[in-house]
C-alpha positions as CSV (number, residue, x, y, z in Angstrom):
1,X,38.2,1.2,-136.1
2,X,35.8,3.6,-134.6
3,X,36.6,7.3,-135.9
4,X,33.4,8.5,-134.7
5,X,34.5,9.2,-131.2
6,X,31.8,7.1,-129.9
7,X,33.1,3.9,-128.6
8,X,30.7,1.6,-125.9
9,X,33.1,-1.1,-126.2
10,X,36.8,-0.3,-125.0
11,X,39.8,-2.4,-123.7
12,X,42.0,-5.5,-125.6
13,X,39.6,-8.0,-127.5
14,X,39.2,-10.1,-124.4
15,X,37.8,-7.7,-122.6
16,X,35.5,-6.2,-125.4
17,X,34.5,-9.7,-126.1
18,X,33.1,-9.8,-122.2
19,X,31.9,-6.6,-122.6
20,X,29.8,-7.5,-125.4
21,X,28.6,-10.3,-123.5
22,X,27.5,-8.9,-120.5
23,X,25.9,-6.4,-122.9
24,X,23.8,-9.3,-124.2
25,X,22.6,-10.6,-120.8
26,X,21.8,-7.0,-119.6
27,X,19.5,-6.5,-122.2
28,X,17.7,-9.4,-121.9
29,X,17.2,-9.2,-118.0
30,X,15.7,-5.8,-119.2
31,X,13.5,-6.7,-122.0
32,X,12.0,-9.8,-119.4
33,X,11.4,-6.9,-116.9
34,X,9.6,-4.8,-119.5
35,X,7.6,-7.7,-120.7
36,X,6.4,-8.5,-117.3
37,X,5.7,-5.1,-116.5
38,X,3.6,-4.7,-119.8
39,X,1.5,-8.0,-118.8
40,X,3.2,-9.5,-121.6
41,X,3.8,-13.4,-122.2
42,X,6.9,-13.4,-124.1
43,X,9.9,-15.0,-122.4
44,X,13.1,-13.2,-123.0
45,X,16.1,-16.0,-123.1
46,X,19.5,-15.8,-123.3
47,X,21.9,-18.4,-124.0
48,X,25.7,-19.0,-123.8
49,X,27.5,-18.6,-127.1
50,X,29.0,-21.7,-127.3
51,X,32.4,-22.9,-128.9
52,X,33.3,-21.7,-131.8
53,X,37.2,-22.2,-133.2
54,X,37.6,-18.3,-134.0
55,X,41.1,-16.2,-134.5
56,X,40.1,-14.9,-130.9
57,X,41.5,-18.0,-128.8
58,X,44.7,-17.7,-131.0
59,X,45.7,-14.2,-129.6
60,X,48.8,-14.1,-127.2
61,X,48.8,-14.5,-123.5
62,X,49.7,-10.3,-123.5
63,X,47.1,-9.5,-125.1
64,X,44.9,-11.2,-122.5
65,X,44.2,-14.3,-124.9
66,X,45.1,-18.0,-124.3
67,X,47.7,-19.8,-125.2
68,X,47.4,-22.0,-128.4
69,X,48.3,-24.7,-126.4
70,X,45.5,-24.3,-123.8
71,X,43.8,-23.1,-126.5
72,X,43.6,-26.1,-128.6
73,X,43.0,-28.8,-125.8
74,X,40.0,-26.7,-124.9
75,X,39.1,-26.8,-128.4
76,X,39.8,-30.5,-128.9
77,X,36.4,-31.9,-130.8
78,X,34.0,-29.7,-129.1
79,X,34.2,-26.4,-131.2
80,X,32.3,-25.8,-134.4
C-alpha cells in the first residue's frame, strides 16, 4: 500500500480500476486542448484497454468484481 498519505486513487479495485481509467481519458482530452491551443499538430488518442484475462475479473461479486462464471463467458476466446 500507500504509507505516504497521499492516495489519488481510493475505493475497492473496481472502482480504482475506473478511476484510473477516467484518469487516462481526462488527460488526453487535456493534452488535445493544449496542443490545439499551442497551434500544434499532434493528435492526442486514447484507446480502450482491451481484454486482458487478469486476477481482476476473478474478484468476488462483494468486492464489486464479477463472477467467475460471468467472468469466464465474457472471457471465452477473446482475452489475451
Amino acid at each position: 500500500g500507500d504509507d505516504s498519505g497521499w492516495a489519488p486513487f481510493s475505493g475497492g479495485r473496481w472502482t480504482r480500476y475506473q478511476q484510473t481509467k477516467l484518469a487516462n481519458l481526462v488527460f488526453t482530452y487535456a493534452l488535445r486542448d493544449r496542443a490545439a491551443a499551442a497551434g500544434s499538430k499532434v493528435k492526442a488518442l486514447v484507446a480502450h484497454p482491451g481484454l486482458s484475462s487478469t486476477n481482476l475479473q476473478v474478484t468476488t461479486t462483494q468486492d464489486g468484481g464479477m463472477s467467475n462464471g460471468l467472468s469466464n463467458r465474457l472471457m471465452g476466446g477473446m482475452a489475451q
